[in-house]
Backbone bond lengths (Angstrom), bond angles and torsions (degrees), N, CA, C in turn:
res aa  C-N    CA-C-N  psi(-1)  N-CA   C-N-CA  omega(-1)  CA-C   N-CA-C  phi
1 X - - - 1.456 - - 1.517 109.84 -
2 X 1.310 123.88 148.52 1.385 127.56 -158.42 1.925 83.00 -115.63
3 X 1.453 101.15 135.60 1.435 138.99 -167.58 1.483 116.87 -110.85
4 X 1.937 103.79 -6.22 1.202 91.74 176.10 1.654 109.28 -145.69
5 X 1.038 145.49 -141.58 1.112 123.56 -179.49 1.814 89.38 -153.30
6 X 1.722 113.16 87.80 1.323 108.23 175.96 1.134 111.67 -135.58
7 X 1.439 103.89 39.20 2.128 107.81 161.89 1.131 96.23 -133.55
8 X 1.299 104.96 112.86 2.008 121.33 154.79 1.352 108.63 -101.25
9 X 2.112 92.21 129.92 1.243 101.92 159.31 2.115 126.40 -50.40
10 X 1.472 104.43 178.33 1.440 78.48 -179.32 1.793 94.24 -125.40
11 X 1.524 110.02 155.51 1.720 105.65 -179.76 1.827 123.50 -24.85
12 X 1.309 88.08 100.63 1.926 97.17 -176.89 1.120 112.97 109.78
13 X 1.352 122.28 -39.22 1.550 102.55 153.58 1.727 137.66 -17.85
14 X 0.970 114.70 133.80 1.878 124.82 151.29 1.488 116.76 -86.57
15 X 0.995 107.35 131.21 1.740 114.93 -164.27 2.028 86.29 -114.23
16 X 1.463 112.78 143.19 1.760 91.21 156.23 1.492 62.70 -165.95
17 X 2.090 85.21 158.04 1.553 123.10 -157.21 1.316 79.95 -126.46
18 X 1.494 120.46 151.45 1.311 132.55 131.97 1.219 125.18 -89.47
19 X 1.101 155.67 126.44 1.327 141.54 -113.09 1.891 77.58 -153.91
20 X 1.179 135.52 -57.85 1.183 130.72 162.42 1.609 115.90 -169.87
21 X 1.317 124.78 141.62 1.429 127.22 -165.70 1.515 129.56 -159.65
22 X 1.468 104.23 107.45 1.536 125.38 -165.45 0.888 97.28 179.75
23 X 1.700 111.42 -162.97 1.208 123.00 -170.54 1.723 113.57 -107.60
24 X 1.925 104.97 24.54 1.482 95.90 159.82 1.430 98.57 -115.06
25 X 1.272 114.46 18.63 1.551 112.62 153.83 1.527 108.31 133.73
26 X 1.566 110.87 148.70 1.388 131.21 -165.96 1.870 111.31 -110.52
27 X 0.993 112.60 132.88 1.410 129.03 167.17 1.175 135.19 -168.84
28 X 2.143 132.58 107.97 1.401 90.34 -158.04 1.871 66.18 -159.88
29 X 1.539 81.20 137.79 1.611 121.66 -176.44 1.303 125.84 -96.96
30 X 2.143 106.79 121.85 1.529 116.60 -157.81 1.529 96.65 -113.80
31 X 1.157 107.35 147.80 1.295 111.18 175.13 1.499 128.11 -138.12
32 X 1.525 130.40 88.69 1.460 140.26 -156.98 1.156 105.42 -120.35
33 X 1.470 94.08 103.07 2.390 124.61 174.09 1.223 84.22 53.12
34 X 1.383 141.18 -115.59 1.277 150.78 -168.65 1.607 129.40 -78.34
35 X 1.391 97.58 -25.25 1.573 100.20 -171.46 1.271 105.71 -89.41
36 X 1.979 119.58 162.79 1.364 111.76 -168.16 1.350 81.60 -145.45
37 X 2.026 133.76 151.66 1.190 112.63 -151.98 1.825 66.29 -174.98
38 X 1.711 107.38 123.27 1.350 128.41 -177.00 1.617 107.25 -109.20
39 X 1.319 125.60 80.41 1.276 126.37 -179.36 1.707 121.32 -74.19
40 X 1.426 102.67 97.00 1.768 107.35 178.63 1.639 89.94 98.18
41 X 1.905 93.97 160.33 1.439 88.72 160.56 1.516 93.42 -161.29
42 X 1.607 121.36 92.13 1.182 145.55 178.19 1.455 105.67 -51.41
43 X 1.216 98.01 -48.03 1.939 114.53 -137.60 1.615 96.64 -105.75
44 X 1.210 129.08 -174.82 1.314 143.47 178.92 1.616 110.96 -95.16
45 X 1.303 93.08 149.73 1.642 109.01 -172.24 1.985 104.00 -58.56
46 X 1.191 86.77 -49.93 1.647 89.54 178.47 1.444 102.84 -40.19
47 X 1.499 127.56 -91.57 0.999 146.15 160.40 1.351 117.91 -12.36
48 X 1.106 128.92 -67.95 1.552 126.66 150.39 1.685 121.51 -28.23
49 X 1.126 94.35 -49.45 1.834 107.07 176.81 1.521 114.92 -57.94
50 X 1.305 97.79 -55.55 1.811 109.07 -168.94 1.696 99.97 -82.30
51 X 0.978 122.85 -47.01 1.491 105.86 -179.71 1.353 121.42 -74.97
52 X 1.358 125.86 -12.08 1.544 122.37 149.23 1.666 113.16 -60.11
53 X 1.159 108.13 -65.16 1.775 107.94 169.72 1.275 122.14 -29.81
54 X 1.658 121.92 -34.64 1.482 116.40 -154.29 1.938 87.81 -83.67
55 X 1.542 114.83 -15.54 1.807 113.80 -177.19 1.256 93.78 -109.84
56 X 1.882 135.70 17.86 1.116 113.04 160.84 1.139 119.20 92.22
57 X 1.489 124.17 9.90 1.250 115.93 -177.59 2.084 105.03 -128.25
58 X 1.223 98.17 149.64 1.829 95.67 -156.46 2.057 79.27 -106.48
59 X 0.931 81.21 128.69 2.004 107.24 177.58 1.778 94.45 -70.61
60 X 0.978 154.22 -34.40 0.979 149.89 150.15 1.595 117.65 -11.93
61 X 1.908 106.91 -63.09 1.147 126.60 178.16 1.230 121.54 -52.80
62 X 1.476 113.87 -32.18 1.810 130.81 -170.54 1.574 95.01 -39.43
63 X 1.540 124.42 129.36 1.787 114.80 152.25 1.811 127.56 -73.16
64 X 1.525 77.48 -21.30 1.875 69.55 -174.18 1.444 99.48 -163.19
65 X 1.440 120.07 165.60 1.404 124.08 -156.51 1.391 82.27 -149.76
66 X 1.757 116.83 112.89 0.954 120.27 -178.21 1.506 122.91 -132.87
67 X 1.421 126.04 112.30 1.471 140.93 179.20 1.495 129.19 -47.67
68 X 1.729 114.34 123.79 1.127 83.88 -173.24 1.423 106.24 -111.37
69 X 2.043 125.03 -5.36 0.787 123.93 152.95 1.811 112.80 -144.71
70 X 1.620 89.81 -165.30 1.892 80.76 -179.42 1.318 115.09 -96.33
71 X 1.822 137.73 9.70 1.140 136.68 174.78 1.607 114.23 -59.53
72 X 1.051 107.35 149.07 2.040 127.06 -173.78 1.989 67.47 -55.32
73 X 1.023 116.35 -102.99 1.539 124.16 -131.20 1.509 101.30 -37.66
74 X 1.580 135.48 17.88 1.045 100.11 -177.09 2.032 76.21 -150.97
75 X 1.108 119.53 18.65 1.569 110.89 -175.87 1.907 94.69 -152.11
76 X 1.561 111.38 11.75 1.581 92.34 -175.30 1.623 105.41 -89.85
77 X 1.441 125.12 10.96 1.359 120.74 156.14 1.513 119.47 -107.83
78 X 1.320 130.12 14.98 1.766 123.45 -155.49 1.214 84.57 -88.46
79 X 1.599 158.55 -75.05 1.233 128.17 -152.16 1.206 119.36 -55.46
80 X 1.444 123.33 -53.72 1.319 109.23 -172.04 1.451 116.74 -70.25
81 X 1.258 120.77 -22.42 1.503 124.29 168.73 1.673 115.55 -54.88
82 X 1.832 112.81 -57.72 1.120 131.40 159.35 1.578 116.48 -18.33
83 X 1.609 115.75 -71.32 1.532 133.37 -151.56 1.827 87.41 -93.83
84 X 1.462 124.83 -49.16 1.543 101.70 -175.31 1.319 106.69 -75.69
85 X 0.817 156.15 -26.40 1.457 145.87 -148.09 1.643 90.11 -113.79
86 X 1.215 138.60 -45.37 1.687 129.86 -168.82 1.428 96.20 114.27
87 X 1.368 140.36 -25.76 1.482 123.09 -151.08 1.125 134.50 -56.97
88 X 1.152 152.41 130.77 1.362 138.31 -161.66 1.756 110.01 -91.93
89 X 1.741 113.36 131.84 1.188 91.87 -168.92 1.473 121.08 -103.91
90 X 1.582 135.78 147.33 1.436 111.75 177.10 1.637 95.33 -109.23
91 X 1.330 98.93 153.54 1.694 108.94 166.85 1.517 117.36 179.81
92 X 0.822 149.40 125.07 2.024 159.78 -176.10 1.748 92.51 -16.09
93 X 1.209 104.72 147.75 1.155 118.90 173.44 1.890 125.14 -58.00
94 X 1.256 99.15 -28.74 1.605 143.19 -164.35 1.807 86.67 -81.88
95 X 1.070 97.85 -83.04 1.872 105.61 174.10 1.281 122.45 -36.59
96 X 1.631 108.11 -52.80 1.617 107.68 158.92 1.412 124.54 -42.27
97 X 1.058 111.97 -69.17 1.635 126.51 179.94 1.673 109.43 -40.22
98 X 0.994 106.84 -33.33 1.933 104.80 -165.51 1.519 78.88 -97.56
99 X 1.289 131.88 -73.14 1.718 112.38 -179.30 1.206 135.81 -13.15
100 X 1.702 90.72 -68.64 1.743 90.08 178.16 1.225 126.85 -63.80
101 X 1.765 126.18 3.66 1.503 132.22 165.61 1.470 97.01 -90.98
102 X 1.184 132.20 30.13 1.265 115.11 170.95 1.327 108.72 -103.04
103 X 1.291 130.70 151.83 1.341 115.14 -149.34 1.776 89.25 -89.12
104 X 0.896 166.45 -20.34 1.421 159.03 -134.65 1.395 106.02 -122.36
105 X 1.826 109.50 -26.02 1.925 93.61 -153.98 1.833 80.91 -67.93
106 X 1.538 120.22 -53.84 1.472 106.13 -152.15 1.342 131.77 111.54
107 X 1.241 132.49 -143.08 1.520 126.10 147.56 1.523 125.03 -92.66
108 X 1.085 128.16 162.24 1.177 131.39 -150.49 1.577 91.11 -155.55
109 X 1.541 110.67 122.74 1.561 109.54 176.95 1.610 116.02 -126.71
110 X 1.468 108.69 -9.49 1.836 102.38 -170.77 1.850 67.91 -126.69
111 X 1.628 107.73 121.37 1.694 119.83 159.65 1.353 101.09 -147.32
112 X 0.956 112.47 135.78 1.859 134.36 174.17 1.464 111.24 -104.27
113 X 1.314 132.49 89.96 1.290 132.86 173.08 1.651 118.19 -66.20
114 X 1.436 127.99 115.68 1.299 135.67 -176.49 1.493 97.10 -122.05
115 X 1.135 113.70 142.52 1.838 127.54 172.78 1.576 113.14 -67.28
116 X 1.233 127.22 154.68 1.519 106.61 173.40 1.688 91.49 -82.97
117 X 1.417 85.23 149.28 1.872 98.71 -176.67 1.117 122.51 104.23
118 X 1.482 112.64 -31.73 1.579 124.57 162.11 1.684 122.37 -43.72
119 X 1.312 109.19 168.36 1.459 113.77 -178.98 1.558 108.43 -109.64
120 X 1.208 140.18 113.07 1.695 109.68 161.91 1.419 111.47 -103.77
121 X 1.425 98.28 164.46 1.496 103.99 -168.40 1.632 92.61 -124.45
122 X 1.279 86.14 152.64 1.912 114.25 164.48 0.801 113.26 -132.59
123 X 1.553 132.91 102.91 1.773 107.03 178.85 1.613 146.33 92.31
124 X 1.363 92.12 -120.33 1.156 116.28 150.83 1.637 134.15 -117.62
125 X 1.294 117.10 1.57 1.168 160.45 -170.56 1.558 134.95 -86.60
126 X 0.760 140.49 64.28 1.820 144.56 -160.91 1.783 94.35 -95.14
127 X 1.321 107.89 131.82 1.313 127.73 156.23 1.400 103.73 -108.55
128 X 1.177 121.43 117.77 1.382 139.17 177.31 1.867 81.96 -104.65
129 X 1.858 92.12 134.53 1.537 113.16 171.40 1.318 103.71 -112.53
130 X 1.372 125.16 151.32 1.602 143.01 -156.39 2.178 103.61 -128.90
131 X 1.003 109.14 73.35 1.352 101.10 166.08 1.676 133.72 -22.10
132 X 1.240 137.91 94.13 1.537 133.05 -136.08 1.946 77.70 -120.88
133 X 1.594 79.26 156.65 1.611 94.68 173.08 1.821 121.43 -105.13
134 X 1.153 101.23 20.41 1.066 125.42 -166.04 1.665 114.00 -69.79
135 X 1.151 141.39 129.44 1.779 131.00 -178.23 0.995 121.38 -47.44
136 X 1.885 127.16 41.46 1.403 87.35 165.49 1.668 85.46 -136.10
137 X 1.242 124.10 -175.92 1.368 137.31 -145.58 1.222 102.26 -69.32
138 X 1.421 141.19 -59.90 1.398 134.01 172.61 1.883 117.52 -140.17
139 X 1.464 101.40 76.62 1.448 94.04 -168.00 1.563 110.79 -112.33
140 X 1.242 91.18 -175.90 1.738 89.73 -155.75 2.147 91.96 -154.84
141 X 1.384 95.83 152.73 1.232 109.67 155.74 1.205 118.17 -115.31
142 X 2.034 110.72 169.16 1.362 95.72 -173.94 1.857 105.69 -127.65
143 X 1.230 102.02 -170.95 1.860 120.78 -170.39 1.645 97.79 -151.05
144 X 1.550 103.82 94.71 1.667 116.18 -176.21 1.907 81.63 -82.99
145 X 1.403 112.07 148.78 1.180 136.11 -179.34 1.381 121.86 -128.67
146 X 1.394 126.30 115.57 1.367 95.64 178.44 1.657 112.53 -123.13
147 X 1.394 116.16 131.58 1.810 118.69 -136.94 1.776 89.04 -74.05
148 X 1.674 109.79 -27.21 1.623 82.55 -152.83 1.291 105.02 -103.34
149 X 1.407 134.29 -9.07 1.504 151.59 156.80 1.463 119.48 -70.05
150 X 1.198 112.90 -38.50 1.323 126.13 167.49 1.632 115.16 84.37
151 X 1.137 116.94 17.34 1.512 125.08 163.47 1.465 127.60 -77.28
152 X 0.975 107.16 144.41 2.142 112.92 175.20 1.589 101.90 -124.90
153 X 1.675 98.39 133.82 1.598 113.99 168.58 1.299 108.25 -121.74
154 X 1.441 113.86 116.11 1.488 120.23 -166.85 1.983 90.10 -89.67
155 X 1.339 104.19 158.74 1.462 121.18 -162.80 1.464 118.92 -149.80
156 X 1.722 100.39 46.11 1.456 116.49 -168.14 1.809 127.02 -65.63
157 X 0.755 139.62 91.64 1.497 112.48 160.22 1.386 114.30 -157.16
158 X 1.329 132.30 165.87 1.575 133.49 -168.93 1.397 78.60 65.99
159 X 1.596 112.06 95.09 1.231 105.49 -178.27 1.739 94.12 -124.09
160 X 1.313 103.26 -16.67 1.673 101.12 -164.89 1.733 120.04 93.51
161 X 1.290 99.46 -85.60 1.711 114.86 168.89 1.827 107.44 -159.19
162 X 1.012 101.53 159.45 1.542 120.74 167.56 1.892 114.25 -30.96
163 X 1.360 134.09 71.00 1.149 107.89 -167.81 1.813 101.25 -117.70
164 X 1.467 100.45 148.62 0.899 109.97 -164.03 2.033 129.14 -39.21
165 X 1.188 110.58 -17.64 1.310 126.55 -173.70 1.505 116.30 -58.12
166 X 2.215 98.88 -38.70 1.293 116.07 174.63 1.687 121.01 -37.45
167 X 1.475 106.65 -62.18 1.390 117.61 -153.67 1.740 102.31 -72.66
168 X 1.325 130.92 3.95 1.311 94.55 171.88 1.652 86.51 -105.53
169 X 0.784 120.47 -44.70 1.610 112.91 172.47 0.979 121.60 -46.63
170 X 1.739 142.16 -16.43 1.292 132.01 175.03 1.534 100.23 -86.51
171 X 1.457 124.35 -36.42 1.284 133.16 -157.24 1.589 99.77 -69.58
172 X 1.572 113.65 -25.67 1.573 110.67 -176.86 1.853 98.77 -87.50
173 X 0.599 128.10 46.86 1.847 106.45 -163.48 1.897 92.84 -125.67
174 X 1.091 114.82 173.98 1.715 133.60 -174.69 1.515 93.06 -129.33
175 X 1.344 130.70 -23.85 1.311 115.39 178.54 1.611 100.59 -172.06
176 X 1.449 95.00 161.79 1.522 104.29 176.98 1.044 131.67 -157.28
177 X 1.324 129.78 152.05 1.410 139.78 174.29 1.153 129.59 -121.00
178 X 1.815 121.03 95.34 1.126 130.96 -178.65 1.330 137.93 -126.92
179 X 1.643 127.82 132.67 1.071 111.27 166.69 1.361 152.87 -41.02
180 X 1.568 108.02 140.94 1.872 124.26 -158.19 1.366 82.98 -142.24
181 X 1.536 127.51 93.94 1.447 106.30 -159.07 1.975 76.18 -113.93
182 X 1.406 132.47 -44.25 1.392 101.45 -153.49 1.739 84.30 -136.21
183 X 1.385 116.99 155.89 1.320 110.34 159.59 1.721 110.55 -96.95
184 X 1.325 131.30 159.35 1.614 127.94 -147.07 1.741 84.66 -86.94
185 X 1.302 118.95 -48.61 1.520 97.55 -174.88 1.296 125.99 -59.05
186 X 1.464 106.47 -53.90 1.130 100.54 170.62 1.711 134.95 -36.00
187 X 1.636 96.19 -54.37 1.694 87.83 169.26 1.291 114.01 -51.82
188 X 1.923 115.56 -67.47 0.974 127.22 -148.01 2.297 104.17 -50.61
189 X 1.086 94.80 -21.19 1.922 97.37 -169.33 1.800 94.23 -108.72
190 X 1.267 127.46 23.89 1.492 132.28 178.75 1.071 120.81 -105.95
191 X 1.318 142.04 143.55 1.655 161.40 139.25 1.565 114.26 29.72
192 X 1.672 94.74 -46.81 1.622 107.17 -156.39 1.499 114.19 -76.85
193 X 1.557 107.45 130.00 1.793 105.73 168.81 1.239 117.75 -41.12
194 X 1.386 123.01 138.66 1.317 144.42 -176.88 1.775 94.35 -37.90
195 X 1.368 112.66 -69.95 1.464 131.89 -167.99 2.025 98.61 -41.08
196 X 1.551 113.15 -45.83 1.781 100.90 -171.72 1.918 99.45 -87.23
197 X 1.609 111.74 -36.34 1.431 94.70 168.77 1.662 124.20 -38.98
198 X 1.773 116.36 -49.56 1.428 126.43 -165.68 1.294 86.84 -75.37
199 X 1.126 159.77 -28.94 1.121 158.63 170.35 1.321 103.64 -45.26
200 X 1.492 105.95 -89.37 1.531 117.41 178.66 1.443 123.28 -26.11
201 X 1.524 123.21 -51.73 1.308 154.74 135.28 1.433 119.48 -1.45
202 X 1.628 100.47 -66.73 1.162 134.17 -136.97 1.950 94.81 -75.24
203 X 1.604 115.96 154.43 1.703 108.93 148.21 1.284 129.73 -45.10
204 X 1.015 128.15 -3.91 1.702 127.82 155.48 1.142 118.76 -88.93
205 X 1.345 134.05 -38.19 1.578 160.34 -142.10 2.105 92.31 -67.40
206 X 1.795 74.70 -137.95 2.022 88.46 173.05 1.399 88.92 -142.70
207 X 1.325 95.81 -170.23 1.882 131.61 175.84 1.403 113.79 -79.13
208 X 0.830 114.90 153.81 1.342 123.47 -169.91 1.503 94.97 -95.68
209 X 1.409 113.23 -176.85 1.992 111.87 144.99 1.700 128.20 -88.93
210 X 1.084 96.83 27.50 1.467 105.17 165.68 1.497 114.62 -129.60
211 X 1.155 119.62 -34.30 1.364 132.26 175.26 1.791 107.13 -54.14
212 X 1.606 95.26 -36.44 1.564 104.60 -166.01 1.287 99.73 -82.52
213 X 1.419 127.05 -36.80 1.507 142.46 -173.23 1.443 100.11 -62.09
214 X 1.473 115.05 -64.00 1.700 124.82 -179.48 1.712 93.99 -35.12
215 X 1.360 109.47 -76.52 1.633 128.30 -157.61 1.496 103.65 -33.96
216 X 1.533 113.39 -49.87 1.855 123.20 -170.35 1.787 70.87 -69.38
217 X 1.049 123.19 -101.24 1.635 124.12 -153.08 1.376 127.70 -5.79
218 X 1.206 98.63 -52.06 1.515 122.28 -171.97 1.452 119.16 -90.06
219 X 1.138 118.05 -30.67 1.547 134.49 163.53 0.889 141.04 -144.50
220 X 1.570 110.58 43.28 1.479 127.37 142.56 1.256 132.97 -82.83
221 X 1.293 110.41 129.90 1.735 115.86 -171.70 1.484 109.93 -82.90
222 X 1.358 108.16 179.71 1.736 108.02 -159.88 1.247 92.93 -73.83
223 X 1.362 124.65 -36.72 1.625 147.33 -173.37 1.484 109.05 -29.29
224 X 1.489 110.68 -42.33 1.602 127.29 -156.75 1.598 108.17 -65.62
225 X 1.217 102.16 112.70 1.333 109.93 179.77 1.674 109.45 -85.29
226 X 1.217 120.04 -54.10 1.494 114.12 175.86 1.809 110.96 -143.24
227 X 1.168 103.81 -169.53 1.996 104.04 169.77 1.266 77.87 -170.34
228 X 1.509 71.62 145.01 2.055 99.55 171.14 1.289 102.83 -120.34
229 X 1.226 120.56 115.59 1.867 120.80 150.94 1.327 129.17 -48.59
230 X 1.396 107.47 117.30 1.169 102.53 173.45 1.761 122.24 -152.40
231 X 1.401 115.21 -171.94 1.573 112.66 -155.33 1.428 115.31 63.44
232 X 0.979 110.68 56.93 1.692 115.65 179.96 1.231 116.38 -78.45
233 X 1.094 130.59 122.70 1.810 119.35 -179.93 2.092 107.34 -72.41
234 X 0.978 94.67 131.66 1.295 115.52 176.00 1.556 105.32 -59.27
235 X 1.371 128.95 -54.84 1.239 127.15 155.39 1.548 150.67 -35.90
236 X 1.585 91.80 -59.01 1.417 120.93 -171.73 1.559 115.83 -112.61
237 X 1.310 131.12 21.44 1.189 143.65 151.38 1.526 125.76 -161.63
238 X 1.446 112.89 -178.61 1.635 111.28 175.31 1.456 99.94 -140.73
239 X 1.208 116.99 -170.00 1.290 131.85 -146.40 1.455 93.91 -89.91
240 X 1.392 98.98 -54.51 1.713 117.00 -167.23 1.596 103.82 -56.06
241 X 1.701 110.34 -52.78 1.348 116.14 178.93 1.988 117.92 -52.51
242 X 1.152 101.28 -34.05 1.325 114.15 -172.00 1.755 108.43 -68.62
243 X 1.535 101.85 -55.26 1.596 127.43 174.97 1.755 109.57 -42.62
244 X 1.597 103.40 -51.92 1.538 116.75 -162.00 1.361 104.97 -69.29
245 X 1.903 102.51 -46.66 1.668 90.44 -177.73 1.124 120.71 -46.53
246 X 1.730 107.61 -76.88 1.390 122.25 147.94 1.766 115.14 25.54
247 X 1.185 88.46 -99.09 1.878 94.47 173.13 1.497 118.51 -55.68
248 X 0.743 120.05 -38.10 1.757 115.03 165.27 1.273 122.46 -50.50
249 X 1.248 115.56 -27.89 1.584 124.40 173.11 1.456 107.73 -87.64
250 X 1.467 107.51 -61.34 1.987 100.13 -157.11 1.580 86.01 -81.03
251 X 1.698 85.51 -161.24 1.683 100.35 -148.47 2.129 87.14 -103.22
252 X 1.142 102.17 151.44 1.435 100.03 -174.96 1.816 115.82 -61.46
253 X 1.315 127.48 -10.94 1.474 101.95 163.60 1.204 127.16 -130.38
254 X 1.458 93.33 59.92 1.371 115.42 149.58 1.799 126.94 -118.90
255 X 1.667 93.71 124.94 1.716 99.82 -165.29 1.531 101.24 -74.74
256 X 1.863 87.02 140.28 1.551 97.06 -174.14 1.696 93.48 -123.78
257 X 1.259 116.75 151.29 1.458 126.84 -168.99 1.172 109.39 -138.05
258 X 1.573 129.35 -172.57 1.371 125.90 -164.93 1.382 98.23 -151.45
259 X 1.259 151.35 124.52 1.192 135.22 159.01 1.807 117.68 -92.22
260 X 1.567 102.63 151.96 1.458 90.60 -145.73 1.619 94.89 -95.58
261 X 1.574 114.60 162.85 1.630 130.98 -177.75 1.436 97.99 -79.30
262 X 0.894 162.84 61.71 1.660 159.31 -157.17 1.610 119.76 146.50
263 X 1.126 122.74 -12.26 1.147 134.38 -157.37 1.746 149.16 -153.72
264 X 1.476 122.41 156.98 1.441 100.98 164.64 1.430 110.06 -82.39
265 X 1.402 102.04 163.47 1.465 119.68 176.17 1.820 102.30 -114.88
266 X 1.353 116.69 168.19 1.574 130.25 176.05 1.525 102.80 -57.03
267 X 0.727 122.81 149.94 1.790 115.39 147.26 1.234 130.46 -73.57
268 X 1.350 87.94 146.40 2.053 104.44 -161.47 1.691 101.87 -107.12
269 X 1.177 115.97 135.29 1.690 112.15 -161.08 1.375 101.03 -123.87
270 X 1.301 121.70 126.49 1.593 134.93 165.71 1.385 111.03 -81.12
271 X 1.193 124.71 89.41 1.625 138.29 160.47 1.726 107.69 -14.73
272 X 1.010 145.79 93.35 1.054 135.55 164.36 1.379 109.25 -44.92
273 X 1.641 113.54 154.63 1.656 143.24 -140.91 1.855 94.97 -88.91
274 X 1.794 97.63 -26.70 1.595 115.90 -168.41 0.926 101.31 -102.00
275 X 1.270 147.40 -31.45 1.751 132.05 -175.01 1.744 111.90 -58.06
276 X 1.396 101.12 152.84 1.418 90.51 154.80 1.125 127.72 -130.97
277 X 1.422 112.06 115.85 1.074 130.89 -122.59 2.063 86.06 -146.17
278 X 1.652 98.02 135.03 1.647 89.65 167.51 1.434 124.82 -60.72
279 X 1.423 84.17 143.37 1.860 85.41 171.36 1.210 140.69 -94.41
280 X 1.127 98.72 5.33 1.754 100.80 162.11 1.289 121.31 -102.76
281 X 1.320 109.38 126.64 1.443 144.64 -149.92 1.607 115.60 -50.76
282 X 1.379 102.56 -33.45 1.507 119.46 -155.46 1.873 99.31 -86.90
283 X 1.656 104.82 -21.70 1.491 108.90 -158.68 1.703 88.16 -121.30
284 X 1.042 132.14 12.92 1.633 135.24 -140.96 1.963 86.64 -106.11
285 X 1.536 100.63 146.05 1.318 85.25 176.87 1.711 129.94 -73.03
286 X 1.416 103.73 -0.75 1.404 99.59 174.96 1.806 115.82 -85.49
287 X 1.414 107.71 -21.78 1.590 124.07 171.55 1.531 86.82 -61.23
288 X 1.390 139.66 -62.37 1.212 142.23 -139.94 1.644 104.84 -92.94
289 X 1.131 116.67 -44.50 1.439 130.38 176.98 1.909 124.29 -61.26
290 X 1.685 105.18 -37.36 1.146 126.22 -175.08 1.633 107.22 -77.22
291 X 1.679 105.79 -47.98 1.558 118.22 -151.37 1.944 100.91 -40.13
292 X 0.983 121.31 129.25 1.639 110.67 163.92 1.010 114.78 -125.07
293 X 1.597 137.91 165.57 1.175 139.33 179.33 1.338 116.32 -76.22
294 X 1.360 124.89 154.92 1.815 136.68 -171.91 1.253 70.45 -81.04
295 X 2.021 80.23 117.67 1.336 118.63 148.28 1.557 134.22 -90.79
296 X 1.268 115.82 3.59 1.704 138.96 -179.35 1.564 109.39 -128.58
């Protein structure tokens, strides 16, 4: 884990943090020219607080804290995050409703209801939401946009299965973040009742690390500067397993990353569309800007 905060994006850049991602909880922080945009909030406000600080950025600043479903690992900190910090939250009307029976969020007073499929805007800024088939009542992934740089950061996971909507939207993106939640042996020779494996498995479930590997392969655009794996099951895969598939599929210079089950990660930087900036990938400042040290 990095202790200090000594990689700056450069003017026009997209900066995004993983703040932490699995299934003991999701949170991970975008940052476009001015706007600051807290997607999920798995983890605790504390924790949320201090691992933005350690890259320099004060949670205060965040504009909006936005849901992408109603599961604990990705909503068992939003009230208290919500009410200490001020943030205003957006998420489906549907998502609200099952939240606020959760015993922890509480009350909830600044909420912005958006449809899944809807667009929101900040600015200069459009979050386009992605309707997911995933088990929970109305969830969605997202596609941060930024209008005047002209970059897309896809923000995949709790995806369910592979459905067709993905691939033209992954194929437009500069970078991405997607779930590698289990490798098949591992589940398939693991602990878990038949009934949560088929689950896991299952069209509601997640991606495997090949499913996720195929997806970059097959519909990634030339555009794609890097992807980070993430939602890793603590159980049913590892980092290395996730990483290896990964590279077996895409083409070797493109940086592949891991975001960690416990933790923040470095920040990963989307090259703006306007810099000029070299173009080869390997020496490019987002190859150079992103790289972080093994965190496992």
């Amino acid at each position: 884990m990095m202790t200090s905060f000594d990689v700056a994006a450069k003017l026009g850049d997209m900066e995004v943090i993983s703040l932490q991602s699995g299934s003991s909880g999701n949170c991970v922080f975008v940052r476009i020219g001015q706007i600051r945009l807290l997607f999920d909030a798995g983890i605790s406000g504390r924790k949320a607080q201090n691992r933005l600080a350690l890259h320099g950025h004060d949670i205060h600043d965040v504009d909006a804290l936005i849901v992408s479903h109603d599961h604990s690992d990705h909503v068992s900190g939003l009230g208290p995050i919500h009410r200490r910090f001020g943030l205003p939250v957006h998420m489906t009307s549907a998502t609200q409703r099952v939240v606020e029976r959760k015993r922890n969020t509480g009350r909830l007073s600044k909420v912005h209801n958006f449809r899944a499929g809807e667009r929101i805007s900040f600015g200069d800024v459009n979050v386009h939401t992605i309707p997911t088939p995933h088990d929970a009542v109305d969830g969605v992934c997202f596609v941060v946009e930024d209008l005047v740089e002209g970059t897309r950061f896809g923000l995949m996971t709790d995806l369910g299965h592979h459905f067709r909507e993905l691939n033209d939207w992954i194929g437009d993106l500069d970078a991405l973040m997607i779930e590698s939640n289990y490798d098949l042996t591992m589940l398939r020779n693991g602990f878990y009742p038949n009934h949560l494996k088929q689950r896991i498995a299952g069209n509601g479930g997640h991606l495997s690390n090949e499913d996720a590997a195929r997806l970059v392969r097959d519909h990634g655009g030339a555009s794609l500067q890097w992807v980070c794996l993430a939602h890793l099951s603590d159980e049913n895969n590892t980092p290395e397993f996730a990483t290896q598939t990964c590279r077996r599929y895409v083409h070797n210079d493109l940086q592949v990353f891991c975001a960690d089950r416990r933790d923040v990660i470095d920040p990963m930087i989307v090259v703006s569309k306007k810099a000029t900036h070299p173009t080869s990938r390997e020496n490019s400042p987002a190859a150079m800007l992103a790289r972080q040290p093994s965190l496992f």
